[in-house]
C-alpha positions as CSV (number, residue, x, y, z in Angstrom):
1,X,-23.7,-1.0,0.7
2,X,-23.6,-4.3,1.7
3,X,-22.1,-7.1,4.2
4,X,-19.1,-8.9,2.6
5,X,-17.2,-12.2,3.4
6,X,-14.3,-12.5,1.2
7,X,-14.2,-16.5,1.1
8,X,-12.3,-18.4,-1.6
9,X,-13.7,-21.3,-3.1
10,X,-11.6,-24.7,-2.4
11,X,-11.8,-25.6,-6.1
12,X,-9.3,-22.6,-6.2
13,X,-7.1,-23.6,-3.8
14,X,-7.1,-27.3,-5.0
15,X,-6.3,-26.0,-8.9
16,X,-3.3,-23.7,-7.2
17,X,-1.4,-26.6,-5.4
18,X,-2.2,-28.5,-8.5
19,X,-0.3,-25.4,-10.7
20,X,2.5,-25.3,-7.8
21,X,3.7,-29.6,-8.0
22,X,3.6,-28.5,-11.8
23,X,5.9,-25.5,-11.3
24,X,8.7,-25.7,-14.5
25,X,12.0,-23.8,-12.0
26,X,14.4,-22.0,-14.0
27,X,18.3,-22.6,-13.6
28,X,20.2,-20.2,-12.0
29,X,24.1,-19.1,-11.9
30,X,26.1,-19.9,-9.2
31,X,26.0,-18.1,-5.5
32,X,23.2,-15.7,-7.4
33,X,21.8,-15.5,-4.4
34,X,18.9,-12.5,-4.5
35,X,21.3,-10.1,-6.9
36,X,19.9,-11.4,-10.3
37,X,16.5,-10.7,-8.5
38,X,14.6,-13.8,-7.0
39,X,16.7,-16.1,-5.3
40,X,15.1,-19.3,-7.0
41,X,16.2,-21.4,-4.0
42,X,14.1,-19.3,-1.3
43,X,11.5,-19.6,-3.6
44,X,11.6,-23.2,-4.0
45,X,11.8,-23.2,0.0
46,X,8.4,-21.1,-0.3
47,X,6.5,-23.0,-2.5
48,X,6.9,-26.0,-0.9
49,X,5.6,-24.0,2.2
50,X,2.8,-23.1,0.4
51,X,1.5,-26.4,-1.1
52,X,2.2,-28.6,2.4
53,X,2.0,-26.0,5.0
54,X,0.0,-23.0,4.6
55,X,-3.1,-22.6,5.9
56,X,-5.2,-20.3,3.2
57,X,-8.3,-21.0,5.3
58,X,-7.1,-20.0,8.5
59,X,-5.6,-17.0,7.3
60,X,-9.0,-16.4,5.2
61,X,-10.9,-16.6,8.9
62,X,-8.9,-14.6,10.4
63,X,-9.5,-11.9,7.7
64,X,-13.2,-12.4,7.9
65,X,-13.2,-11.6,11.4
66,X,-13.1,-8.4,10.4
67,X,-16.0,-6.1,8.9
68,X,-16.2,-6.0,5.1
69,X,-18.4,-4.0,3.0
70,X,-18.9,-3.6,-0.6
71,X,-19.9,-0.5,-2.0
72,X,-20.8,-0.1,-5.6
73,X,-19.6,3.7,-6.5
74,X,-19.7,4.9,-10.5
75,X,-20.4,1.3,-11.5
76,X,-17.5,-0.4,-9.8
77,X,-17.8,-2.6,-6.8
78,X,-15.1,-1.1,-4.1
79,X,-14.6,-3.5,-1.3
80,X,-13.4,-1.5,1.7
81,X,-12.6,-2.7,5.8
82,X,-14.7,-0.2,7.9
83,X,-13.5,-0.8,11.6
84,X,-15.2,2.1,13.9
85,X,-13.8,2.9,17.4
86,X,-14.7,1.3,20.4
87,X,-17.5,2.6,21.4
88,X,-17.9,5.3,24.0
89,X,-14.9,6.9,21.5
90,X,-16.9,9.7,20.2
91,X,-16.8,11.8,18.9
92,X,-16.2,10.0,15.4
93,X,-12.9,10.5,14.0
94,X,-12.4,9.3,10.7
95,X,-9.1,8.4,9.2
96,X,-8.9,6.8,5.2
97,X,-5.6,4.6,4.7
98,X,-4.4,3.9,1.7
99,X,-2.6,1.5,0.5
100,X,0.2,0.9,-2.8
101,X,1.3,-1.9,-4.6
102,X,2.4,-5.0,-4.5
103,X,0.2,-4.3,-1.8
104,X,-3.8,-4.3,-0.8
105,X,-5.8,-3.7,2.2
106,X,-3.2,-6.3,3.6
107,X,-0.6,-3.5,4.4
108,X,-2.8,-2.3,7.2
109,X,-4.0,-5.1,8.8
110,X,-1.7,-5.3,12.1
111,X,-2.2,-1.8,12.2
112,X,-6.3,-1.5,11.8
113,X,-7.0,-3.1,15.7
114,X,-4.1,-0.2,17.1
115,X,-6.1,2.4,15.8
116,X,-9.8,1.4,16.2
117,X,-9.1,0.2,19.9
118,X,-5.7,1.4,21.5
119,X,-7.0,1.0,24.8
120,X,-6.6,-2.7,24.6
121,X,-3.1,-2.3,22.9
122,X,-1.4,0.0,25.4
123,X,-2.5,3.3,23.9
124,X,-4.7,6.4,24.9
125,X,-8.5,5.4,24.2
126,X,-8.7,8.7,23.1
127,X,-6.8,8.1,20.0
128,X,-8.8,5.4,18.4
129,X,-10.2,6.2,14.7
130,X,-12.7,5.2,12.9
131,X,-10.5,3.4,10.6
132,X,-11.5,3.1,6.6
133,X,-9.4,0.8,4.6
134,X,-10.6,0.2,1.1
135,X,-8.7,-1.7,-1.7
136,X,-8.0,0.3,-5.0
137,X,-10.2,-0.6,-8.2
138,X,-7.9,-3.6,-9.3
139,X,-6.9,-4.7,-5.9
140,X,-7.5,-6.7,-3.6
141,X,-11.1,-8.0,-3.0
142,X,-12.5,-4.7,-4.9
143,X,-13.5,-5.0,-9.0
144,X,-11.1,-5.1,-11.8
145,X,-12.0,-1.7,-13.9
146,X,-12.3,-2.3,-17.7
147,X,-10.7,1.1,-17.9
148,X,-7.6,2.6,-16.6
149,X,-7.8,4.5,-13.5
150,X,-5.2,6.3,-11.8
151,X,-4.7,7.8,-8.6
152,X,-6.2,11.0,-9.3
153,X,-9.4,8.3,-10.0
154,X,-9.2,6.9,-7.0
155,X,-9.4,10.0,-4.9
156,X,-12.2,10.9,-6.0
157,X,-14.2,7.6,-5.6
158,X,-12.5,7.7,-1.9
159,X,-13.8,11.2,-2.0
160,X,-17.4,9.4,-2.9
161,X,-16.5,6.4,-0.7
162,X,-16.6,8.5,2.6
163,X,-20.0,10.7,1.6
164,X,-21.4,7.2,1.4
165,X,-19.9,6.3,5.0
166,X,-21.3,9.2,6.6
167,X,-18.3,11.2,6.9
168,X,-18.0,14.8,5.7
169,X,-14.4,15.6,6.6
170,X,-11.9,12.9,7.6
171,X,-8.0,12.6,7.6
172,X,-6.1,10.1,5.6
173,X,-2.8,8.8,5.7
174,X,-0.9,6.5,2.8
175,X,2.3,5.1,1.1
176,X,3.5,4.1,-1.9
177,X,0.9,4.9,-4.5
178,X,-1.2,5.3,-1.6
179,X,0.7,8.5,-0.8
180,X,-0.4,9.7,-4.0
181,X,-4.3,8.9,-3.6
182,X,-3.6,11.0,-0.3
183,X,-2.2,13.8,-1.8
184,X,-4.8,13.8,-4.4
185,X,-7.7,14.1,-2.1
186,X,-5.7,16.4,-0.3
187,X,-5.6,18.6,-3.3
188,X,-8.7,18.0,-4.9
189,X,-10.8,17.9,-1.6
190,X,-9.0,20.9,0.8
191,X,-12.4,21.3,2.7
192,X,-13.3,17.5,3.4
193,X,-9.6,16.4,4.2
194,X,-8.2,17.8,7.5
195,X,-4.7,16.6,7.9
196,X,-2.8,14.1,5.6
197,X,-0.1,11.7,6.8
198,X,2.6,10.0,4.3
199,X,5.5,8.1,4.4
200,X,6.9,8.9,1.4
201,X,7.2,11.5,-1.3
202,X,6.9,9.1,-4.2
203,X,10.0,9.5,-6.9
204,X,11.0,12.5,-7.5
205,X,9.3,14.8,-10.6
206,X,10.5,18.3,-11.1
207,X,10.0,20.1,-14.7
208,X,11.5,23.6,-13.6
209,X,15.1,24.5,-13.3
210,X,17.3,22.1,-10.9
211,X,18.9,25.6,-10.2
212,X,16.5,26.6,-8.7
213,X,16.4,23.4,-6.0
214,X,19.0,23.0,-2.6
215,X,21.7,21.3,-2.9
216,X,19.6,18.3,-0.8
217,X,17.2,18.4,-3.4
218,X,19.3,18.1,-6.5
219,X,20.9,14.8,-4.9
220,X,17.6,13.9,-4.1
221,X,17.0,13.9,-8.2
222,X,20.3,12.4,-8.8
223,X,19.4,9.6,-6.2
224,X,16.0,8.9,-7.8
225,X,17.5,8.5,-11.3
226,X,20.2,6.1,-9.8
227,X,17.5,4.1,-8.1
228,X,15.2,3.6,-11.4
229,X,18.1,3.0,-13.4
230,X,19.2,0.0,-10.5
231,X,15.6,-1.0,-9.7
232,X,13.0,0.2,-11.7
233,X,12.8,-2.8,-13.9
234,X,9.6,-3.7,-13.0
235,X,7.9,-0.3,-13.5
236,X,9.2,0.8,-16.6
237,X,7.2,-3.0,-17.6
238,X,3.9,-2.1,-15.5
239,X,4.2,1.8,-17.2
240,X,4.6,0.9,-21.2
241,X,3.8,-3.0,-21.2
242,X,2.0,-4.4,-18.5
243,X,-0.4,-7.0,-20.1
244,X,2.5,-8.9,-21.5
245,X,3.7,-10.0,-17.7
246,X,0.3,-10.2,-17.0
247,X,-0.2,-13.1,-18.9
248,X,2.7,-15.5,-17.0
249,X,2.1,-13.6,-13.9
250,X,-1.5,-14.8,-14.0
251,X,-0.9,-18.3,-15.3
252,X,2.1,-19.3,-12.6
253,X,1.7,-19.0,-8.7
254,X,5.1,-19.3,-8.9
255,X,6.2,-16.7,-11.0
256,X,3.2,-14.6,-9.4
257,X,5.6,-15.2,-6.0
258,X,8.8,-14.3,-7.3
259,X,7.4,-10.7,-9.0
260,X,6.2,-10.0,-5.2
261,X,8.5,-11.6,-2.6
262,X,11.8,-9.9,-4.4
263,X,9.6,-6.4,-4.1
264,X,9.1,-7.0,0.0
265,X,12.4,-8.3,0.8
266,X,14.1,-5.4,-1.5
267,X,11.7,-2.5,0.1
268,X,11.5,-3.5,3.5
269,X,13.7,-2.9,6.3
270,X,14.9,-6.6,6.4
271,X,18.4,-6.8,6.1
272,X,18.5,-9.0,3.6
273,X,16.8,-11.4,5.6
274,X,12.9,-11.5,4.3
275,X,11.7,-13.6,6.9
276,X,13.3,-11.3,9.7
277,X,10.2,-9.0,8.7
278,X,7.5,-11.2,7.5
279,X,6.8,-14.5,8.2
280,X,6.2,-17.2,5.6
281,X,2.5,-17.0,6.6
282,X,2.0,-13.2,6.3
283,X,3.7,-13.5,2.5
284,X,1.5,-16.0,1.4
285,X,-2.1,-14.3,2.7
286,X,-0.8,-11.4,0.1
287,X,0.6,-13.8,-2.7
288,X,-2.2,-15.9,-2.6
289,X,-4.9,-13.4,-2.4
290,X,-3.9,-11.6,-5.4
291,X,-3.7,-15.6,-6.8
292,X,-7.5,-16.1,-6.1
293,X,-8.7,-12.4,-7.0
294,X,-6.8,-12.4,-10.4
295,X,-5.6,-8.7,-9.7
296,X,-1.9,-8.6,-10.7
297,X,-2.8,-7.4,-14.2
298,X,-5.2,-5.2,-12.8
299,X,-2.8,-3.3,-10.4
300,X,0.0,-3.4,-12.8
301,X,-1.8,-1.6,-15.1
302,X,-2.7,1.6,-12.7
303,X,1.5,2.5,-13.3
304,X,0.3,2.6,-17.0
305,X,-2.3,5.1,-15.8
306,X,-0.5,7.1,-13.3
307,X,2.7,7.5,-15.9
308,X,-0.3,9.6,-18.5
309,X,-0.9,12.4,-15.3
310,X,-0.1,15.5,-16.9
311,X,3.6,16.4,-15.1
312,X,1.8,20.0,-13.7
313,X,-0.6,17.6,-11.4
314,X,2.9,16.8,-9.7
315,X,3.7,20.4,-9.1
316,X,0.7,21.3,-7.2
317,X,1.2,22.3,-3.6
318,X,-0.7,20.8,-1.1
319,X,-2.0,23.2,1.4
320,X,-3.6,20.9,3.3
321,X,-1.4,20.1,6.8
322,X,0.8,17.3,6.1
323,X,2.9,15.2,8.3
324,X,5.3,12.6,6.5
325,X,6.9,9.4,8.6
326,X,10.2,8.6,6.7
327,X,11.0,5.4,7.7
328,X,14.5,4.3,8.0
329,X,14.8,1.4,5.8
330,X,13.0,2.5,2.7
331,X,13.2,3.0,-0.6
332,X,14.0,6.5,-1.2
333,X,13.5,9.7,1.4
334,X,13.1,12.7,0.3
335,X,14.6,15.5,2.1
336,X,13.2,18.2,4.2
337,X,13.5,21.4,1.3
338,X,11.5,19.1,-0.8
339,X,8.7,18.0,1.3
340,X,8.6,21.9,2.3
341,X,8.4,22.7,-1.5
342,X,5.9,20.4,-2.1
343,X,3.5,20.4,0.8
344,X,2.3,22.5,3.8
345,X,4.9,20.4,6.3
346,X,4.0,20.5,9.7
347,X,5.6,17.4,10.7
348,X,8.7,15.4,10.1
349,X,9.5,12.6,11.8
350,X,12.5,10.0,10.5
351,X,11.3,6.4,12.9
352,X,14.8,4.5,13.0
353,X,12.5,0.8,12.3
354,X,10.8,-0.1,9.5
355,X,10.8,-0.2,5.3
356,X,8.6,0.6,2.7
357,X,5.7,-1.4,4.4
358,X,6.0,-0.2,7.9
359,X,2.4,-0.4,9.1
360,X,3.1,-4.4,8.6
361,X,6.6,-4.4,9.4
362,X,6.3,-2.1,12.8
363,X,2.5,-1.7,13.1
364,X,2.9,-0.2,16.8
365,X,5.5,2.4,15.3
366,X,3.4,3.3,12.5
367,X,0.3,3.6,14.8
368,X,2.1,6.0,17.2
369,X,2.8,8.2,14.1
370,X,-0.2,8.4,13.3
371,X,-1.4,8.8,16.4
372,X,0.8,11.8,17.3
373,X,0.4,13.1,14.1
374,X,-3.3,13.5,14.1
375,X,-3.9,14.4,18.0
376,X,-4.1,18.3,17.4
377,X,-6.4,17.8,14.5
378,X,-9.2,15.7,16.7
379,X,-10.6,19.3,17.5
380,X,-12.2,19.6,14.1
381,X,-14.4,16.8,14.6
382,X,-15.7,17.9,17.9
C-alpha cells in the first residue's frame, strides 16, 4: 500500500484541447433537441467550455487534497480514497461505497467530507465513518484488467481490499453497478458485512413464474422491459460489442462527452435541465478523467462481464440487513414486494430529491440516509 497523487501530465491536457479545436460536429435535424440522444448544440456549448474555461488543474488539486492510496491486490493496482473519521470518533466504523458507471470514485466526492466529519457539516459527530471509496478495476485512477471482471470480481477484491485496511467487518452502501458489488459482498461475505445500503435494485431479473410475483411486481417487469427497449441502447453495445465504441469513444473527447453527458442528464433528477444538477465544472472533472485514464473501454466492458453471471446468482437472497434509498428521480424503482423478495429489508425510504447519482446530486440527502440507516448497526463495532 502506498501514497498516491493522481496528477495528469500537461502534455495530456495540451494533446486534448488540441483533439477538441479538431472536433469533426455531426449535423443534426431540426428542434432535435436531447430526443435523438445528445443535443449536439449543448455539446458544442460544452466543449468550448472545456477548451477555454475549465480548469483541469484546479479541479485535479482539489482532488489531491484528499488521501489516495494504491493497493496492488491479485496483481491489479486498485486505487481507492481512504478518508478516516475525525479523530476522537472511535470507535472505527467502517463504511465501503461503491460506485457504477459512467461513474468513478467521483460519485461520492461531495458526499466523503459529510461522512468522515459531520460535525463540521451540521451533523452528529457520532455518525462519522471511516469512509472507503475505491474505483473498480477499469475505473477511474485504478488498473485496466487484461481480463473481464465482473461484479461478483470486485467483491471479492473489496472483500481483500478491507483485510488489507485493517477492517474485519464493515458496512457498505452502493448504486448502479455499485449496488451489485454491495449485494455481492453481502452474499458472499454475511460474516464480514454488517448492514448494506442501496439505492436501487438494478433491472429487474426473474427466471421463475411471473405468477408467482404481486401484481407491483409484474409491472415492475413490464416497466423494466419498456425502459431497455426505450433506453438501453447503450448497454445492449457495452454487453455484446463494447470494443467497437471503444475505439471512437477513445479517440474523440468529444464523442467521449456526448456517450456520458446524455447518461447524467437522462438519469439524474434534472428536469431536463443538466446544469440545474451539475455544473459545467463537476461534468468535466468526470469526462475528462476518464479522458486522461483511458478507462471507457475498460468500464464498458464490465457490462460484457456482468451480462455472463449465471441468472441463479440473481436469485440469491440476501440475508444480510438491507436498507435501500429510492430516490425520486431515477431510473427505475423497484417496488416494496420485490426488495422484500429479494433481500432482508429493514428499511425503505423514497427521498423526494435526487436521480440516479444522488450522493452528487444531494450529497447532504444521501448522507442522512446513510446516516440513519446505519446508526443501530454502530453497536457491532463497539
Amino acid at each position: 500500500m502506498t501514497r498516491f497523487e493522481p496528477r495528469t501530465d500537461a502534455a495530456v491536457i495540451d494533446d486534448l484541447r488540441r483533439r477538441l479545436r479538431a472536433t469533426r460536429w455531426p449535423d443534426m435535424t431540426d428542434d432535435a433537441g436531447w430526443g435523438l440522444g445528445v443535443d449536439v448544440d449543448y455539446l458544442r456549448e460544452l466543449v468550448d467550455y472545456w477548451i477555454d474555461d475549465f480548469d483541469w488543474q484546479a479541479s485535479e488539486d482539489s482532488i489531491c487534497a484528499l488521501p489516495h492510496r494504491r493497493i496492488i491486490i491479485r496483481g491489479l493496482g486498485i486505487h481507492v480514497i481512504h478518508r478516516t473519521a475525525v479523530p476522537g470518533a472511535r470507535p472505527a466504523v467502517p463504511l465501503l461505497l461503491n460506485h457504477g458507471w459512467p461513474d468513478s470514485s467521483w460519485r461520492y466526492l461531495k458526499v466523503l467530507p459529510l461522512l468522515a466529519d459531520p460535525g463540521t457539516h451540521g451533523g452528529d459527530p457520532d455518525d462519522a465513518f471511516d469512509v472507503i471509496v475505491p474505483d473498480m478495476p477499469g475505473f477511474g485512477h485504478s488498473e485496466r484488467p487484461t481480463r473481464l471482471i465482473d461484479s461478483r470480481d470486485v467483491a471479492g477484491l473489496w472483500g481483500e481490499l478491507m483485510t488489507e485496511l485493517g477492517y474485519e467487518r464493515f458496512l457498505t452502501a452502493g448504486g448502479d453497478m455499485g449496488s451489485h458489488v454491495s449485494r455481492f459482498l453481502a452474499l458472499d461475505h454475511p460474516d464480514r458485512v454488517v448492514a448494506v445500503h442501496r439505492m436501487d435494485a438494478g433491472l429487474p431479473r426473474y427466471t421463475g413464474d411471473p405468477a408467482d410475483l404481486t401484481d407491483d411486481e409484474r409491472a415492475w417487469l413490464r416497466t423494466g422491459a419498456n425502459w431497455a427497449r426505450a433506453e438501453g441502447g447503450y448497454a445492449a453495445m457495452h454487453s455484446t460489442k463494447p470494443q467497437t465504441a471503444a475505439v471512437g469513444l477513445t479517440d474523440s473527447p468529444a464523442g467521449l462527452a456526448a456517450w456520458i453527458v446524455e447518461k447524467l442528464r437522462s438519469w439524474s433528477d434534472c428536469g431536463g435541465d443538466i446544469e440545474s444538477a451539475f455544473t459545467k465544472d463537476d461534468i468535466l472533472a468526470l469526462v475528462t478523467q476518464y479522458w486522461v485514464t483511458e478507462t471507457i473501454g475498460s468500464s464498458m466492458r464490465m457490462y460484457r462481464a456482468n451480462a455472463m453471471i449465471p441468472p441463479e446468482q440473481y436469485t440469491r437472497r440476501v440475508e444480510v440487513p438491507s436498507g435501500f434509498s429510492l430516490f425520486g428521480g431515477d431510473v427505475l424503482r423497484p417496488p416494496r414486494a420485490w426488495l422484500e423478495r429479494t433481500a432482508n429489508v429493514v428499511s425503505v425510504t423514497e427521498p423526494a430529491r435526487g436521480g440516479h447519482f444522488a450522493p452528487y446530486e444531494q450529497p447532504e440527502s444521501y448522507a442522512e440516509e446513510l446516516r440513519t440507516f446505519f446508526r443501530p448497526f454502530r453497536s457491532h463495532f463497539r
